[in-house]
Predicted model as a PDB file, atoms N, CA, C, CB and O in Angstrom, pLDDT in the B-factor column:
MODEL        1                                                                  
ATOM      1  N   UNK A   1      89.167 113.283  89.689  1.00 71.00           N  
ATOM      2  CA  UNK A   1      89.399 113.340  91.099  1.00 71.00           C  
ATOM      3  C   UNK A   1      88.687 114.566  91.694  1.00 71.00           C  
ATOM      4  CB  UNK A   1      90.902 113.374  91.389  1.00 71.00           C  
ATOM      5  O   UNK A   1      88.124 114.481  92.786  1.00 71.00           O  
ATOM      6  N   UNK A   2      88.705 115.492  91.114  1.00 78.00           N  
ATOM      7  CA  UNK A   2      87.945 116.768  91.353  1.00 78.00           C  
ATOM      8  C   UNK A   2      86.712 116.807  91.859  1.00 78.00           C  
ATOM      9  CB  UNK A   2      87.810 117.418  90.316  1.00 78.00           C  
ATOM     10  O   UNK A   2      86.232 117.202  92.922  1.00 78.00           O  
ATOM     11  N   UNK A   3      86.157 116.159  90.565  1.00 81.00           N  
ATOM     12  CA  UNK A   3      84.581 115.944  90.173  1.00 81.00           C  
ATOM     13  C   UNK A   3      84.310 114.988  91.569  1.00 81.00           C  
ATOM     14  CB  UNK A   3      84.225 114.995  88.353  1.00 81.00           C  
ATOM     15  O   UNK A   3      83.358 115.345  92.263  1.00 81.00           O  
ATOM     16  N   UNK A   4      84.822 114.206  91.863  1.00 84.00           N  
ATOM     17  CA  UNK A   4      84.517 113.398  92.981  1.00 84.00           C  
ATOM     18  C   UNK A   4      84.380 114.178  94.473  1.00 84.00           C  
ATOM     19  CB  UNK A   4      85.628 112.340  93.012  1.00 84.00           C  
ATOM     20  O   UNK A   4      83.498 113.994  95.312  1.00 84.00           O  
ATOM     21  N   UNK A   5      85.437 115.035  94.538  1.00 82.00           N  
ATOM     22  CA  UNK A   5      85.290 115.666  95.706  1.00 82.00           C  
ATOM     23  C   UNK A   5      84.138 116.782  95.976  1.00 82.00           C  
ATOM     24  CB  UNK A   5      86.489 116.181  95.897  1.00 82.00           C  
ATOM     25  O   UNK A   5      83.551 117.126  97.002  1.00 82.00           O  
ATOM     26  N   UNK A   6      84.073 117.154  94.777  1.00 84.00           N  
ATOM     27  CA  UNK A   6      82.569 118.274  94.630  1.00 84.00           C  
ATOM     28  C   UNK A   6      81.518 117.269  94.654  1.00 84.00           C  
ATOM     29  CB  UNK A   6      82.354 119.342  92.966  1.00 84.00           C  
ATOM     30  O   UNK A   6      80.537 117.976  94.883  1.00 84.00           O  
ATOM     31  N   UNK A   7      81.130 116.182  94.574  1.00 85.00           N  
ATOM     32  CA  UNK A   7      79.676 115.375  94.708  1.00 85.00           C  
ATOM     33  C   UNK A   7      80.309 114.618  96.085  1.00 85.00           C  
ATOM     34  CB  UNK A   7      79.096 114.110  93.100  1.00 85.00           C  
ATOM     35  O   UNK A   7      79.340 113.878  96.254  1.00 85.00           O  
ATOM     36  N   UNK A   8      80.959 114.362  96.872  1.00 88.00           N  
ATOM     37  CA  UNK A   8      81.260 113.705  98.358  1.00 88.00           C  
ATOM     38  C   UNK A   8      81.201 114.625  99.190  1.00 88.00           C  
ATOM     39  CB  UNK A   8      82.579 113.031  98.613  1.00 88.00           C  
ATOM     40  O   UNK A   8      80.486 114.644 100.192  1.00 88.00           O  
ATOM     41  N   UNK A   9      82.186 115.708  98.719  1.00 87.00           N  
ATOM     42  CA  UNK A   9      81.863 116.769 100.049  1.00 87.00           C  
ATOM     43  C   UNK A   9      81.219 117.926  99.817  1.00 87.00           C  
ATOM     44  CB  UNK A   9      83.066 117.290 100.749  1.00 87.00           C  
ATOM     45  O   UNK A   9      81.833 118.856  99.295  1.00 87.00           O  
ATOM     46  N   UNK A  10      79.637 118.069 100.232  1.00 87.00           N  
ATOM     47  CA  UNK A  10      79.030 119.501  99.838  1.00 87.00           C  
ATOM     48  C   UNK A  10      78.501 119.387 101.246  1.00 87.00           C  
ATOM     49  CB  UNK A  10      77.821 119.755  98.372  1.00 87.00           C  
ATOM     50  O   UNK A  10      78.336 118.406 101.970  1.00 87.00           O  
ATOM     51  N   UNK A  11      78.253 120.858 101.448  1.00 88.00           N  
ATOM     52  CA  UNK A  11      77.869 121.498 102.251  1.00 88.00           C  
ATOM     53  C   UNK A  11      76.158 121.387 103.141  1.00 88.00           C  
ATOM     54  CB  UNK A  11      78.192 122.523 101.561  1.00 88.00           C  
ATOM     55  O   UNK A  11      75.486 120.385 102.897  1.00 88.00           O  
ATOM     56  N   UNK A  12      75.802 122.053 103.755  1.00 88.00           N  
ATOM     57  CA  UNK A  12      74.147 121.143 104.335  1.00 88.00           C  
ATOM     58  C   UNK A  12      73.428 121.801 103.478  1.00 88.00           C  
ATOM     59  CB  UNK A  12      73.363 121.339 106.142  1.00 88.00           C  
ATOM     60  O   UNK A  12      72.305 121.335 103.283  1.00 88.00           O  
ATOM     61  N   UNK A  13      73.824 123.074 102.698  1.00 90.00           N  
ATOM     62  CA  UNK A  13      72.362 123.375 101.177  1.00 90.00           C  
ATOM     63  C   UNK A  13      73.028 122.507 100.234  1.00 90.00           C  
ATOM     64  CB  UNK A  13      72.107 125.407 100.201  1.00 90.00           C  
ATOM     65  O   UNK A  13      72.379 122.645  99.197  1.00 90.00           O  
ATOM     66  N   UNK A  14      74.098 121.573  99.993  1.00 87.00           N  
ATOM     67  CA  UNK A  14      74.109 120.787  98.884  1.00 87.00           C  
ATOM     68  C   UNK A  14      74.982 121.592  98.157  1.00 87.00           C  
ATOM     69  CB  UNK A  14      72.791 120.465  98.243  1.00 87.00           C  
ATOM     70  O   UNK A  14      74.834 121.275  96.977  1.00 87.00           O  
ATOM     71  N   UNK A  15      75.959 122.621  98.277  1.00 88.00           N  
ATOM     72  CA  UNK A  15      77.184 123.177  97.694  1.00 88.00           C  
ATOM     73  C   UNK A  15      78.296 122.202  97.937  1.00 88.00           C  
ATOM     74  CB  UNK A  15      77.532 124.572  98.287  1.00 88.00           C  
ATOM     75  O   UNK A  15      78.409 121.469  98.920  1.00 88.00           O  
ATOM     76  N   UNK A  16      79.266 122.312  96.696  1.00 86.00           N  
ATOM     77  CA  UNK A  16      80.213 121.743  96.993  1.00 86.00           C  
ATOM     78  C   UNK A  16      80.985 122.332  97.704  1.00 86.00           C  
ATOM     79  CB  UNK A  16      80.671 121.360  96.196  1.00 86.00           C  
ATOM     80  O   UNK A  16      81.060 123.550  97.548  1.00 86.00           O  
ATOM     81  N   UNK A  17      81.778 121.718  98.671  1.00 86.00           N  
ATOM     82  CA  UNK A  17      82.979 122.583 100.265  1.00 86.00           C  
ATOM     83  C   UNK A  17      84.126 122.922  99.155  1.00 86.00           C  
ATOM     84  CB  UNK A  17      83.915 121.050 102.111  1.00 86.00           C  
ATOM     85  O   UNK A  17      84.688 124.016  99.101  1.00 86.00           O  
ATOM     86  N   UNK A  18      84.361 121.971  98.391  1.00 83.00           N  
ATOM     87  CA  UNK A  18      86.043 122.567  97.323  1.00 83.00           C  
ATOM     88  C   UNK A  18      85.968 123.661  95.976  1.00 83.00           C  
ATOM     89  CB  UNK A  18      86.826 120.947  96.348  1.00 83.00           C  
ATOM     90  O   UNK A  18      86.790 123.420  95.091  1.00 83.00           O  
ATOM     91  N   UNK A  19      85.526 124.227  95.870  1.00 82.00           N  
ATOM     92  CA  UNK A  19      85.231 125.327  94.985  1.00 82.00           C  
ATOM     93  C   UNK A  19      86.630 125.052  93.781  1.00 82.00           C  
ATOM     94  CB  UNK A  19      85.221 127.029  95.982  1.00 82.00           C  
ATOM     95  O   UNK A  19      87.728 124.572  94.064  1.00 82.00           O  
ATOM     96  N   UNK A  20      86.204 125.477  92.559  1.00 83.00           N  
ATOM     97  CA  UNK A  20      87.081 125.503  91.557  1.00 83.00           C  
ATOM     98  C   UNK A  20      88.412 126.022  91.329  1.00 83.00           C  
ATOM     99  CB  UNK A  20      86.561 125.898  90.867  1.00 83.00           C  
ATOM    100  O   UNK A  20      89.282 125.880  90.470  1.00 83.00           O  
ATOM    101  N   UNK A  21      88.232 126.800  92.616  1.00 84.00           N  
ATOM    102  CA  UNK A  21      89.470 127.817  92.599  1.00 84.00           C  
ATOM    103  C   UNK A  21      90.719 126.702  92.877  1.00 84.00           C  
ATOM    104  CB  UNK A  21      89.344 129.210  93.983  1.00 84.00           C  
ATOM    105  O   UNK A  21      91.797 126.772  92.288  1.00 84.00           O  
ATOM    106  N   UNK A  22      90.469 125.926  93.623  1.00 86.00           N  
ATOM    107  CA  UNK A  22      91.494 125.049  94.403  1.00 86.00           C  
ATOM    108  C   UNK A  22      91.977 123.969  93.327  1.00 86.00           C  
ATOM    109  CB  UNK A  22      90.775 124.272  95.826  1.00 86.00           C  
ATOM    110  O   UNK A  22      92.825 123.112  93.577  1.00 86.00           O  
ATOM    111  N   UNK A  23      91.365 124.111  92.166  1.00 87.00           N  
ATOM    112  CA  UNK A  23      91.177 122.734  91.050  1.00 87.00           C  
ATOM    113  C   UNK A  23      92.706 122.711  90.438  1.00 87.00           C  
ATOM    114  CB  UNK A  23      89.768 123.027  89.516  1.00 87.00           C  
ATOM    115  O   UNK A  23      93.222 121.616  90.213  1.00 87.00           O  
ATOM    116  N   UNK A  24      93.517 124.086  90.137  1.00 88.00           N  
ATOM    117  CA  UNK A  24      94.986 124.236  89.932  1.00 88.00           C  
ATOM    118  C   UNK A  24      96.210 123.429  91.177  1.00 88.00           C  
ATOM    119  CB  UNK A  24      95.147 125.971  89.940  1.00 88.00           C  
ATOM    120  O   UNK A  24      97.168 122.666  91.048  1.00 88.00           O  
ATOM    121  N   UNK A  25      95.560 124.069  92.296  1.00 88.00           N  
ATOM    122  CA  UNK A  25      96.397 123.727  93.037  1.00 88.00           C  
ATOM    123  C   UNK A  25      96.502 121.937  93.625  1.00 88.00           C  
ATOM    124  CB  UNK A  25      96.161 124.742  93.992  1.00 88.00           C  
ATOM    125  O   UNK A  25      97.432 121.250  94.047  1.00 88.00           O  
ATOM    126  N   UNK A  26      95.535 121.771  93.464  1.00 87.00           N  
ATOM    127  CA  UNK A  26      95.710 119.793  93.785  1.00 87.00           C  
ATOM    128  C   UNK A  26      96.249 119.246  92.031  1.00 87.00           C  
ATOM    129  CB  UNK A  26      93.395 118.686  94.350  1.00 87.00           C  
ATOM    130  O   UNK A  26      96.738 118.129  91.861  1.00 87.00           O  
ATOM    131  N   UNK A  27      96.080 120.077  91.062  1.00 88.00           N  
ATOM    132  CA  UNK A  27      97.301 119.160  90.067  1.00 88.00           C  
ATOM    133  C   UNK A  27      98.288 119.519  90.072  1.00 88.00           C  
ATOM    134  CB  UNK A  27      97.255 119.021  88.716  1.00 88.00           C  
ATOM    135  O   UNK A  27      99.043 119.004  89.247  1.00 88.00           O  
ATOM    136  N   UNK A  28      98.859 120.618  91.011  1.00 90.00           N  
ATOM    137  CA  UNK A  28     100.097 120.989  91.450  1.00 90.00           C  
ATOM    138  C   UNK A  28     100.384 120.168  92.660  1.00 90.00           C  
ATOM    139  CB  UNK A  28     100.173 122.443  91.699  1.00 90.00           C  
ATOM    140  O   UNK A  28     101.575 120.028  92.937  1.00 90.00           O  
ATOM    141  N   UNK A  29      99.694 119.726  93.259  1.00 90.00           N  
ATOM    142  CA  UNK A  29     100.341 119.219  94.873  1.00 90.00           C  
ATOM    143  C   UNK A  29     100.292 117.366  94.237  1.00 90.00           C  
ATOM    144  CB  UNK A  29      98.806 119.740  96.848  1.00 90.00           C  
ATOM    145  O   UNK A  29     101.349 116.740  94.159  1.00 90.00           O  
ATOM    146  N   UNK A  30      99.124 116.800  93.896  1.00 88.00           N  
ATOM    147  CA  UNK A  30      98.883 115.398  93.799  1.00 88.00           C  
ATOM    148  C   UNK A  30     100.147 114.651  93.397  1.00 88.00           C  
ATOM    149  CB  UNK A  30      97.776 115.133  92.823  1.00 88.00           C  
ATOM    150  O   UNK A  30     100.678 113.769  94.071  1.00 88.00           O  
ATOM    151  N   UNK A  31     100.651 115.200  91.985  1.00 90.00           N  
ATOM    152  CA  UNK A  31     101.845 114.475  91.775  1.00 90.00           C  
ATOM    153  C   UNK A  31     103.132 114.384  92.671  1.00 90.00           C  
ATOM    154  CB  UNK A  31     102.216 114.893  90.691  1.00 90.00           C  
ATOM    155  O   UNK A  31     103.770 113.331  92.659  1.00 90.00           O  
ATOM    156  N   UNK A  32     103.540 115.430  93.442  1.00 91.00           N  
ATOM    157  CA  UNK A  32     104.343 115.577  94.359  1.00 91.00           C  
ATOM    158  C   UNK A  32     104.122 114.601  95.733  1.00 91.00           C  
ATOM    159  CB  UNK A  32     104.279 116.948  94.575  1.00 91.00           C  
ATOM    160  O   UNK A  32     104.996 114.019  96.374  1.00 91.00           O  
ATOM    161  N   UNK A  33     101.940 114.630  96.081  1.00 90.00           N  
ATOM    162  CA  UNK A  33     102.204 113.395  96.759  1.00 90.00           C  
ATOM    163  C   UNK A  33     102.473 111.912  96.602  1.00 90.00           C  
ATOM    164  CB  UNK A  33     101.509 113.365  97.262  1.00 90.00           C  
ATOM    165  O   UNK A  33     102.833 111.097  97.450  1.00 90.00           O  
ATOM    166  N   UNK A  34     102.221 111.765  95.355  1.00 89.00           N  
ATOM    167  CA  UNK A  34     102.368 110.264  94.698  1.00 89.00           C  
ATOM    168  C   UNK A  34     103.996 110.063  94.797  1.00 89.00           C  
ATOM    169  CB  UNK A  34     101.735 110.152  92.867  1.00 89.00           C  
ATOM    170  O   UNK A  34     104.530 109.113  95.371  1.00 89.00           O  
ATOM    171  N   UNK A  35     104.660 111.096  94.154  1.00 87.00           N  
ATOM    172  CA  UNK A  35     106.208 110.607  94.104  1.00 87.00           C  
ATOM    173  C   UNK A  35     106.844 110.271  95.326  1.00 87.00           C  
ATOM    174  CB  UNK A  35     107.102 111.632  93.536  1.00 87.00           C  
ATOM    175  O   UNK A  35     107.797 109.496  95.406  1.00 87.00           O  
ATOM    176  N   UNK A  36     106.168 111.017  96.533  1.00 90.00           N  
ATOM    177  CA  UNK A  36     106.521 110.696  97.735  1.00 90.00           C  
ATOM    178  C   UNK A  36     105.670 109.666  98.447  1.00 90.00           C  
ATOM    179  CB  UNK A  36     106.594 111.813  98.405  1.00 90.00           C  
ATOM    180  O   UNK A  36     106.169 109.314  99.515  1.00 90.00           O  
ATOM    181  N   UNK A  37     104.598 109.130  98.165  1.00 90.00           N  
ATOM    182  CA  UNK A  37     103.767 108.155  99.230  1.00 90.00           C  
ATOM    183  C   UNK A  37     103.257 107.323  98.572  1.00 90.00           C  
ATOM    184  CB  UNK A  37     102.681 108.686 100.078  1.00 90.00           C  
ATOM    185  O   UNK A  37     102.415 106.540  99.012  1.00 90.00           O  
ATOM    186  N   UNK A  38     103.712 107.346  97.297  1.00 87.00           N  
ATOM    187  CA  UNK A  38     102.698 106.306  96.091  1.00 87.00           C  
ATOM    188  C   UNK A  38     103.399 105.139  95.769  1.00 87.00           C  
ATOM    189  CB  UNK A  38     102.367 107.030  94.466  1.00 87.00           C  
ATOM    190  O   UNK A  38     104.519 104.926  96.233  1.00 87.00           O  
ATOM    191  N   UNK A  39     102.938 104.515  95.155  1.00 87.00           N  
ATOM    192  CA  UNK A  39     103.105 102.708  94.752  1.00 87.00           C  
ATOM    193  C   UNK A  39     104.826 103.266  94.614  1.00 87.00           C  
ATOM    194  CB  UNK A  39     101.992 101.772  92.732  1.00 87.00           C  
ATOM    195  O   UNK A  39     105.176 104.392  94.258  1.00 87.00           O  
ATOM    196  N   UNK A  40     105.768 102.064  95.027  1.00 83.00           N  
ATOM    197  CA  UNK A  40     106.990 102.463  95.082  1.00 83.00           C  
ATOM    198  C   UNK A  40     107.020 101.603  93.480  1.00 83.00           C  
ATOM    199  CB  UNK A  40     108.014 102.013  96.600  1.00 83.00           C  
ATOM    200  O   UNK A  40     106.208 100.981  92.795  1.00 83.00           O  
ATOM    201  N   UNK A  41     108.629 102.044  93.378  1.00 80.00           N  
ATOM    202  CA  UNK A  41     109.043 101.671  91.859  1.00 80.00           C  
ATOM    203  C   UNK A  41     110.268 100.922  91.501  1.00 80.00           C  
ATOM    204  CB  UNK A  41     109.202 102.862  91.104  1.00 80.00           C  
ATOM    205  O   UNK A  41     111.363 101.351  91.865  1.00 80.00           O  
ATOM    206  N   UNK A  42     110.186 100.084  90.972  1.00 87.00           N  
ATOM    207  CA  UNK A  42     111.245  98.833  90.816  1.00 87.00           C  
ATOM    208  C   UNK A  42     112.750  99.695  90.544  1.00 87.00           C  
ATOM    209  CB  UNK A  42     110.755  97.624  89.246  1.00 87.00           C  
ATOM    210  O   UNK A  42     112.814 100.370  89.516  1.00 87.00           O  
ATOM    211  N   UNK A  43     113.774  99.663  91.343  1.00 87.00           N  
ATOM    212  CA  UNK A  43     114.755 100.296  91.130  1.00 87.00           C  
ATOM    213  C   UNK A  43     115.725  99.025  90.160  1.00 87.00           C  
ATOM    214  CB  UNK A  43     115.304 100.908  92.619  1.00 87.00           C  
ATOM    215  O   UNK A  43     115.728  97.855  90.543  1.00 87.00           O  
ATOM    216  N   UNK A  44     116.322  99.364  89.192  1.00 90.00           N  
ATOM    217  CA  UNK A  44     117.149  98.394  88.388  1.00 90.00           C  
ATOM    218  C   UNK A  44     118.822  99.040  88.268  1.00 90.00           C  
ATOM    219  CB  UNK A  44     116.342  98.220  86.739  1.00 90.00           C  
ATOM    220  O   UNK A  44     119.011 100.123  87.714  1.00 90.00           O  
ATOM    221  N   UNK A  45     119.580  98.505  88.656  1.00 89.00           N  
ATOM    222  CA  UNK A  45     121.026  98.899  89.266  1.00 89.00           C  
ATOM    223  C   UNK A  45     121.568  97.787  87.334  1.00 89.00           C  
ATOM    224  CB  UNK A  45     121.602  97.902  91.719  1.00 89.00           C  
ATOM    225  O   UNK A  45     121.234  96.646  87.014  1.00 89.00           O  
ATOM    226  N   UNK A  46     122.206  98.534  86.760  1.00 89.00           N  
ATOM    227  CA  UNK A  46     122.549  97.508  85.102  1.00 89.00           C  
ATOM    228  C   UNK A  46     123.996  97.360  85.281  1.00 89.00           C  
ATOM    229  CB  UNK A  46     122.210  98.439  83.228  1.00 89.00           C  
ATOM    230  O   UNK A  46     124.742  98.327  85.432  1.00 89.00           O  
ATOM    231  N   UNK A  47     124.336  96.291  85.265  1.00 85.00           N  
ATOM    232  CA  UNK A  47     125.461  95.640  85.600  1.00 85.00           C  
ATOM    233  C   UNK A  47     126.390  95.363  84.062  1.00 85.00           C  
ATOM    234  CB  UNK A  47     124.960  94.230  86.451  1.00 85.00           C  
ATOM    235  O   UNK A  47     125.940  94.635  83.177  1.00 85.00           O  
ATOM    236  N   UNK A  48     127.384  95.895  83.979  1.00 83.00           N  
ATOM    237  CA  UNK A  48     128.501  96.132  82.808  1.00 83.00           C  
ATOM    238  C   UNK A  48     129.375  94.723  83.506  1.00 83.00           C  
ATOM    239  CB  UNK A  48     129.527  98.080  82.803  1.00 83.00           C  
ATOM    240  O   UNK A  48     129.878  94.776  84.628  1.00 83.00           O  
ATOM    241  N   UNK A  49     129.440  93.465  82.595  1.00 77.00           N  
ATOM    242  CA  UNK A  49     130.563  92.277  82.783  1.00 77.00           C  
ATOM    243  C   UNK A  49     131.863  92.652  81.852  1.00 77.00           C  
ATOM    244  CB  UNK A  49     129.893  90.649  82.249  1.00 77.00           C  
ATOM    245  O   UNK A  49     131.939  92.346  80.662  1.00 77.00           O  
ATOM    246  N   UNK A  50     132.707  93.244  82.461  1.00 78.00           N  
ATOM    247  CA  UNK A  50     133.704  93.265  81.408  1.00 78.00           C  
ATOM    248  C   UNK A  50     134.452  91.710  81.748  1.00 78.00           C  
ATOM    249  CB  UNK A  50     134.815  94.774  81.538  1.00 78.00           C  
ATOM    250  O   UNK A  50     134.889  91.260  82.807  1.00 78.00           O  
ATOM    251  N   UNK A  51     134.407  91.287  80.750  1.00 76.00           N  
ATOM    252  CA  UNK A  51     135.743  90.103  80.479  1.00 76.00           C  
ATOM    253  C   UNK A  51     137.142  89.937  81.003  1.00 76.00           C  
ATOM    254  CB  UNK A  51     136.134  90.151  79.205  1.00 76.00           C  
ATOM    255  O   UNK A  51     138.115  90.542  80.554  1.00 76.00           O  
ATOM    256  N   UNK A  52     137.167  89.064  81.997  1.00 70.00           N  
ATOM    257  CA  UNK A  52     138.499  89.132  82.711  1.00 70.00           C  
ATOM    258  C   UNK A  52     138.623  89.680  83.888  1.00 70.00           C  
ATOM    259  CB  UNK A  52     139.371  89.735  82.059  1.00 70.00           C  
ATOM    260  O   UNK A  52     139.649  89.441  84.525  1.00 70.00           O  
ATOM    261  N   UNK A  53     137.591  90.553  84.451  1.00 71.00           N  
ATOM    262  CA  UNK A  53     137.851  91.166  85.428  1.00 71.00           C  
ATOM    263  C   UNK A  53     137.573  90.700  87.181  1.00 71.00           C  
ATOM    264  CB  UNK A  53     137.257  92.189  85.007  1.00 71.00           C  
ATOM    265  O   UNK A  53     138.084  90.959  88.270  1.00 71.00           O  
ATOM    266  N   UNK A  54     136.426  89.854  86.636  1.00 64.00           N  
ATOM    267  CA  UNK A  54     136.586  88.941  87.755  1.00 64.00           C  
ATOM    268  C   UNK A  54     136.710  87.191  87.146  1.00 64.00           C  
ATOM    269  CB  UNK A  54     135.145  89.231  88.818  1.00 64.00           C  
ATOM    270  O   UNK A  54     135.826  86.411  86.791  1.00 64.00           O  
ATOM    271  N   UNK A  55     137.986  87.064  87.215  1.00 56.00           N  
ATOM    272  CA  UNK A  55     138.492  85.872  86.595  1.00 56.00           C  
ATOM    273  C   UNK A  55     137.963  84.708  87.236  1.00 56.00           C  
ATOM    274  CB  UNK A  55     139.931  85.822  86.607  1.00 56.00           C  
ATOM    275  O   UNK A  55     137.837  83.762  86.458  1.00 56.00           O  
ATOM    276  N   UNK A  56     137.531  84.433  88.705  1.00 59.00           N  
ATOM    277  CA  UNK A  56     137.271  83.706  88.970  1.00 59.00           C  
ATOM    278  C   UNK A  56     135.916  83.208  89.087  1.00 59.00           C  
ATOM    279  CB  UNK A  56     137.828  83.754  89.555  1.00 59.00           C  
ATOM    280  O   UNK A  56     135.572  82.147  89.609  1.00 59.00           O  
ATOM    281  N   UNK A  57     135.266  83.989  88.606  1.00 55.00           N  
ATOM    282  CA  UNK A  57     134.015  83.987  88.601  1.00 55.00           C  
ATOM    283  C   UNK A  57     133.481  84.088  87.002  1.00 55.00           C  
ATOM    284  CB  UNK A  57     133.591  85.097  89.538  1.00 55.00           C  
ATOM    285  O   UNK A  57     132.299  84.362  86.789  1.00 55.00           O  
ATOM    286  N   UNK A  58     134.202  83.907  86.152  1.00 56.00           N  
ATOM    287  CA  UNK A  58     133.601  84.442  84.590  1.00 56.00           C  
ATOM    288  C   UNK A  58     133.807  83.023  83.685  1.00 56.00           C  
ATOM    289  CB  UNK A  58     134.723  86.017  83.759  1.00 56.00           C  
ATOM    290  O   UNK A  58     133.571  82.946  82.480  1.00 56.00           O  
ATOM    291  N   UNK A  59     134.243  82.046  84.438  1.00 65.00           N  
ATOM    292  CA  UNK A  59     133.907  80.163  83.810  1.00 65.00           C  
ATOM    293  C   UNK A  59     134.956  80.866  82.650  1.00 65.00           C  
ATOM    294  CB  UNK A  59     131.619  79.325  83.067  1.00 65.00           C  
ATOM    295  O   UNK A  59     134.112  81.404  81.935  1.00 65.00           O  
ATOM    296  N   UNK A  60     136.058  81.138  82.129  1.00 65.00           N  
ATOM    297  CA  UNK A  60     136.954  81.205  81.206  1.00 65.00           C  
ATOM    298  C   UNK A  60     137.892  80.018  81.282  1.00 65.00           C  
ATOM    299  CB  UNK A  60     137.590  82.429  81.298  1.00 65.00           C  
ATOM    300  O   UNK A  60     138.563  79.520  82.186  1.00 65.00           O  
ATOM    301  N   UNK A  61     137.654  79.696  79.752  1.00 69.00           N  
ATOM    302  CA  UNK A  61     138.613  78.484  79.949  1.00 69.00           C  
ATOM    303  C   UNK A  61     140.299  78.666  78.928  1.00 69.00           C  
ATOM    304  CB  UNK A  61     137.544  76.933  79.320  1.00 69.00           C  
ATOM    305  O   UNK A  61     140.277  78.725  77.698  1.00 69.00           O  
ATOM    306  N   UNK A  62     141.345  78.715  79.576  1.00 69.00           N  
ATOM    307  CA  UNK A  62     142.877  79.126  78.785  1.00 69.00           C  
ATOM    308  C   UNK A  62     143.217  77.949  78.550  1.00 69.00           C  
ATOM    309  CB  UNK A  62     144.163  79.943  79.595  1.00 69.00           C  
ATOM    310  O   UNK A  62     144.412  78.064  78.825  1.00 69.00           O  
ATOM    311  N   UNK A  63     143.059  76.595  78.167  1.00 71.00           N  
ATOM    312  CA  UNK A  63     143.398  75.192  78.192  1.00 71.00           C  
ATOM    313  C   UNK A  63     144.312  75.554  77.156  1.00 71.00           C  
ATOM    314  CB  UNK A  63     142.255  73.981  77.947  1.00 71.00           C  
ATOM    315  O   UNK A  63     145.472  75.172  77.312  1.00 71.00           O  
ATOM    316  N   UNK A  64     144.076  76.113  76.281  1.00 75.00           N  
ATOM    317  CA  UNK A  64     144.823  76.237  74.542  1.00 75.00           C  
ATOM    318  C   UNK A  64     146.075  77.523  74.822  1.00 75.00           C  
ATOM    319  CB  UNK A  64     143.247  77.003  72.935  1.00 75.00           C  
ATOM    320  O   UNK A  64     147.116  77.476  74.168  1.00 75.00           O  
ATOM    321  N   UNK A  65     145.838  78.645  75.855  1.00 73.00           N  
ATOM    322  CA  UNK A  65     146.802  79.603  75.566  1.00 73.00           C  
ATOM    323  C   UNK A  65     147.983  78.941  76.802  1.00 73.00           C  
ATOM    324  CB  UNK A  65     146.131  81.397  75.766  1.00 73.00           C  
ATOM    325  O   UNK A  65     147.750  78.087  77.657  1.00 73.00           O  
ATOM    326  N   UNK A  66     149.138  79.596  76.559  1.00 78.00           N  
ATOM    327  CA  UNK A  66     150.419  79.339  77.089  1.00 78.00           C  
ATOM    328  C   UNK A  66     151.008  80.624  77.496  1.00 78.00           C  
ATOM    329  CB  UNK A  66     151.287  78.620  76.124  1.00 78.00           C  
ATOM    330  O   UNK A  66     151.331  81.606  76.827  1.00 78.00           O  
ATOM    331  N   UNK A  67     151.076  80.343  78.936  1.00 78.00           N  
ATOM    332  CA  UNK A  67     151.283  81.933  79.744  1.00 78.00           C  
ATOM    333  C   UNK A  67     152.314  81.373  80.174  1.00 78.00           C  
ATOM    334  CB  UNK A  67     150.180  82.706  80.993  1.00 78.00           C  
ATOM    335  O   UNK A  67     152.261  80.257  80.691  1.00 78.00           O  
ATOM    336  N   UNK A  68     153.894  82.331  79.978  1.00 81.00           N  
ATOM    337  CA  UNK A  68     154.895  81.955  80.666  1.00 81.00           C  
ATOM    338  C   UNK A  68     154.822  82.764  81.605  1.00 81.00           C  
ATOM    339  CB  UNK A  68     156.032  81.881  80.094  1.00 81.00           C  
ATOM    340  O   UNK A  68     154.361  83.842  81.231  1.00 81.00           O  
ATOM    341  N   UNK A  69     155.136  82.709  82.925  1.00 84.00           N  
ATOM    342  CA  UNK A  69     155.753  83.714  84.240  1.00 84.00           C  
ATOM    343  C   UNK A  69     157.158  83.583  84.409  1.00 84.00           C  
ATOM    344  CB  UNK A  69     155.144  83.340  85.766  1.00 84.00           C  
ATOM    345  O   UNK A  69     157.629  82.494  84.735  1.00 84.00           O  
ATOM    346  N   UNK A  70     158.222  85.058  84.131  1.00 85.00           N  
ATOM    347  CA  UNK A  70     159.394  84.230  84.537  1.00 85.00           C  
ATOM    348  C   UNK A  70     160.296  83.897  83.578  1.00 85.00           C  
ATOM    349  CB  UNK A  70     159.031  83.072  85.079  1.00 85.00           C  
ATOM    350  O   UNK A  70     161.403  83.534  83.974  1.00 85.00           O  
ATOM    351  N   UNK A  71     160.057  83.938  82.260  1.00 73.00           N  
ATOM    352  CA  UNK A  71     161.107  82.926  80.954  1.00 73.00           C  
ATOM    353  C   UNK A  71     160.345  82.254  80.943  1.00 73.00           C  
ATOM    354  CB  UNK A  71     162.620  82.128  81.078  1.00 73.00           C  
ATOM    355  O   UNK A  71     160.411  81.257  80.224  1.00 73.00           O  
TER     356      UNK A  71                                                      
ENDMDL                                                                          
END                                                                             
């Protein structure tokens, strides 16, 4: 990325305008702009089914067990 900006932007004798000095500080800044303005990133939320907890929704079938309420 560097190398690119020293052969695009030089000066009217043909110097490059970004001098080496600056070469630390854009691999200090670049990543900071990517995390903020760059290709976004699939967020994945992982979902724990515990058993039973939403009964009506978890297709359980009790045909065989015998729940008294009551006596």
């Amino acid at each position: 990325m560097f190398f690119y900006l020293e052969r695009t932007h030089q000066d009217e004798s043909g110097h490059p305008v970004y001098k080496e000095t600056i070469l630390r500080t854009l691999q200090r800044r670049v990543p900071l702009w990517k995390a903020l303005h760059g290709k976004e990133r699939e967020i994945i939320f992982p979902q724990d089914h515990v058993p039973g907890q939403q009964g009506f929704s978890d297709f359980t079938h009790f045909d065989e067990a015998e729940i008294i309420i009551a006596g």
